[in-house]
C-alpha positions in Angstrom: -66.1 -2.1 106.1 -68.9 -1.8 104.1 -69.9 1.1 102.1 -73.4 2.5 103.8 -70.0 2.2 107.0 -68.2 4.8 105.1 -70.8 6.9 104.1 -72.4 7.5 108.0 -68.9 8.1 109.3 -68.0 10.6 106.0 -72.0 12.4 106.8 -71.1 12.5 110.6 -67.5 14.4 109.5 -69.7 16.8 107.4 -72.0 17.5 109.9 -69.6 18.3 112.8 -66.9 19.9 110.8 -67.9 21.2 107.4 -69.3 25.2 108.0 -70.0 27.7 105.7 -73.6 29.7 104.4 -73.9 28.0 101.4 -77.3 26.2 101.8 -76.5 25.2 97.9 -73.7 23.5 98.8 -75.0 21.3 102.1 -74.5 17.5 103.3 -78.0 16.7 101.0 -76.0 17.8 98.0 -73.3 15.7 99.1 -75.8 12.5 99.3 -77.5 13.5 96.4 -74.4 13.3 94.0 -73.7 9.9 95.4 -76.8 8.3 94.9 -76.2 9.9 91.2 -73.2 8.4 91.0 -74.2 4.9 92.0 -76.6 5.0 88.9 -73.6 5.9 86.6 -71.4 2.9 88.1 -73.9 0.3 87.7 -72.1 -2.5 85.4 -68.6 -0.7 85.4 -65.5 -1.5 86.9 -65.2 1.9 89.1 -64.0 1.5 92.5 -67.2 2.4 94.6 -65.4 3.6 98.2 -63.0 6.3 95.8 -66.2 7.5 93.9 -68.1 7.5 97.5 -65.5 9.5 99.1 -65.0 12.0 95.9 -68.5 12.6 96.4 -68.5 13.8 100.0 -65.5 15.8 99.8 -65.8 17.4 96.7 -67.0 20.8 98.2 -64.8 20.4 101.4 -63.1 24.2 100.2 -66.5 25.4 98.7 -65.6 29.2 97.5 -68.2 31.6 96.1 -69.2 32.2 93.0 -68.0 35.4 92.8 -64.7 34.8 94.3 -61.3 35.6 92.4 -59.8 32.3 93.3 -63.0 30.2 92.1 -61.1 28.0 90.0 -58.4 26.8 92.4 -61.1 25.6 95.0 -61.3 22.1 94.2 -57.8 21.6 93.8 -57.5 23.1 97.7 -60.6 20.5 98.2 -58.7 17.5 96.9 -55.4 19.3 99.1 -58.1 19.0 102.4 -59.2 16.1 101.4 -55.9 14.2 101.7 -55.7 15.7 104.8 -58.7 14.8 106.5 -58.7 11.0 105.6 -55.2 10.9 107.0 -55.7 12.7 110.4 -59.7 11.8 111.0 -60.1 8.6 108.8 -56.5 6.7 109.5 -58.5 3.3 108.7 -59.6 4.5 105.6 -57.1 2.4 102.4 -54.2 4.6 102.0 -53.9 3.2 98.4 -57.2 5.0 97.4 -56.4 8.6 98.5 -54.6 9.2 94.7 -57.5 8.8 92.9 -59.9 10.3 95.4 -58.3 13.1 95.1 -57.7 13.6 91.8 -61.6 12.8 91.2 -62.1 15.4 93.5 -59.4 18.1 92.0 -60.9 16.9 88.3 -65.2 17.4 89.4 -65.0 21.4 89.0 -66.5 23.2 85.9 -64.4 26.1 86.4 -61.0 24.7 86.7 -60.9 22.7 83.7 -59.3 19.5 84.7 -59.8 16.6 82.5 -60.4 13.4 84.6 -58.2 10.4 83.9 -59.6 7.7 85.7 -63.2 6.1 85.3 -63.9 7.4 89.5 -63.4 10.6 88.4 -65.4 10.7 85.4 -67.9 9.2 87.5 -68.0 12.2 90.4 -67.8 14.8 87.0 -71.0 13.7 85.9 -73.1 13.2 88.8 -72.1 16.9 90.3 -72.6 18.2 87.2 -76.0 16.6 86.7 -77.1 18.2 90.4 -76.4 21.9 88.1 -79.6 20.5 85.8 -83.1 19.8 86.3 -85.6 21.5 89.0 -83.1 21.1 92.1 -80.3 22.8 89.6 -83.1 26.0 89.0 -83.4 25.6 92.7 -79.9 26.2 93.1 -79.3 28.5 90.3 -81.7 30.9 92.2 -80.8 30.5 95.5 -77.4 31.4 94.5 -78.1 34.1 92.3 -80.3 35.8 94.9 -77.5 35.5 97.5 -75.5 37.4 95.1 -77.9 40.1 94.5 -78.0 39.3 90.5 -81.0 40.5 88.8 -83.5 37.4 87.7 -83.4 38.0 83.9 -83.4 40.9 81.0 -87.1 41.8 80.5 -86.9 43.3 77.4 -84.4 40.6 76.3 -84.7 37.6 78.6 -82.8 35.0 76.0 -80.0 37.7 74.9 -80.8 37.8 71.0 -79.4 41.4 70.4 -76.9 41.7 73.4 -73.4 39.6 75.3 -74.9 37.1 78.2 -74.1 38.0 80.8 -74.8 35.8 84.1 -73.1 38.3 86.4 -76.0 40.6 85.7 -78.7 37.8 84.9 -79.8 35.0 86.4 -81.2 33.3 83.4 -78.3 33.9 80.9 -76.3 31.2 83.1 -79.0 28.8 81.9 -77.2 29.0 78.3 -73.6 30.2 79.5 -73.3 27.1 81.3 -76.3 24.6 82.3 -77.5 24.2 78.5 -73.5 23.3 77.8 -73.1 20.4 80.6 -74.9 17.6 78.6 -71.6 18.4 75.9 -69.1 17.8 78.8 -70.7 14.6 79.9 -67.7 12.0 80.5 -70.1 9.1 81.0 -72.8 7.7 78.5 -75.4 7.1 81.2 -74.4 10.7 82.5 -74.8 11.9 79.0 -78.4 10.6 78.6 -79.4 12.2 81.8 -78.0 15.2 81.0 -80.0 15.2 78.1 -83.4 15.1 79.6 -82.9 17.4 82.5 -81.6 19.8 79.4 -84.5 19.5 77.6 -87.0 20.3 81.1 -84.5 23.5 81.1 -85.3 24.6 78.0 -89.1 24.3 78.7 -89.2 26.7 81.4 -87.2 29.1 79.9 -89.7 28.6 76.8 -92.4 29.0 79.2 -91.1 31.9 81.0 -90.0 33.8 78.1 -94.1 33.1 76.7 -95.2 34.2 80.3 -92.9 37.8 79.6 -95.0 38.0 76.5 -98.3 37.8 78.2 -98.6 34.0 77.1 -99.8 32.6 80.6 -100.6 29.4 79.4 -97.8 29.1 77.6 -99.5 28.0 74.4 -96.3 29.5 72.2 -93.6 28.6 74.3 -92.9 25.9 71.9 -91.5 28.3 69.1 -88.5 29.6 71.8 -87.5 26.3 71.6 -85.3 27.9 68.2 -82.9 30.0 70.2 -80.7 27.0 71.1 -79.4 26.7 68.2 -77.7 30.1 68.1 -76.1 29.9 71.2 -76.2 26.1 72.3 -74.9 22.6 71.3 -77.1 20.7 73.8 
């Protein structure tokens, strides 16, 4: 069966049985982090149908961010995982469902799971690269608005003279985590990509920082650049 095969019946799955509120976290994020990882496959030897199905069930047990058991959520995703492509997808090659899973145990940022095969170095990147760029603001946001967290220090938007804290600000995720993903890149394409959507990040929180200064053009923005090397390694 080909793979476009795979991916409508894995959509249709999604569709009927995954629920939950995170609009985040929704069957376009799903195809979105495959057709990222397609781009980091070309010319490797990666088995296409495990990265594939990594990518759709990656966020099958998708927990909030603020929830205490975070971190265990994608190793109950790669847990559900095995379980749906026994019971709903019996056709679906037995001999893959290893390193599915473990692609989809080894994709989370807060569990810490090195990946030890190429498929799951593969899914690492491409959901990690969907946290950077405009639809990773867009997420960032959306997320941070759903749990009530303040958009960013006005008096101290980049944290100079106090902890970061993203619990109480939005924007001090941007260098807690985003600005840090391009060093956790497994890949070398997924590296380079990382890198630019880094760089756009830094330029609006250059831009916004000049706008909180009265700079509406931004004509200044350029000098924030400086604050990553304090608390970055992007």
């Amino acid at each position: 069966m080909s793979l476009h095969h795979w991916q409508s019946r894995f959509e249709n799955w999604m569709n009927q049985h995954w629920q939950h509120g995170d609009q985040a976290h929704d069957v376009a994020h799903l195809r979105r982090v495959w057709q990222t990882a397609q781009q980091i496959m070309q010319g490797t030897d990666a088995t296409p149908l495990v990265v594939l199905a990594a990518c759709y069930f990656h966020d099958v047990v998708n927990l909030p961010k603020d929830h205490p058991e975070r971190h265990l959520a994608s190793s109950q995703a790669a847990a559900a995982t095995r379980r749906i492509l026994l019971e709903s997808f019996p056709d679906f090659p037995h001999a893959l469902h290893d390193d599915i899973a473990h692609a989809v145990q080894a994709h989370s940022f807060s569990a810490g799971i090195v990946p030890r095969t190429l498929e799951a170095k593969i899914v690492q990147d491409a959901d990690r690269l969907e946290s950077l760029g405009a639809i990773g603001l867009a997420r960032v946001f959306y997320t941070s608005g759903a749990l009530g967290r303040s958009l960013f220090d006005s008096n101290d938007p980049l944290g100079k003279a106090r902890p970061l804290d993203d619990k109480l600000w939005t924007l001090d995720h941007f260098q807690i985590k985003m600005l840090r993903l391009p060093e956790t890149m497994q890949t070398e394409t997924g590296k380079k990509l990382a890198q630019h959507n880094a760089d756009f990040v830094v330029d609006f929180m250059a831009k916004l920082c000049a706008e909180l200064q009265g700079d509406l053009i931004g004509k200044d923005a350029s000098v924030l650049r400086d604050f990553t090397s304090d608390k970055t390694k992007y």
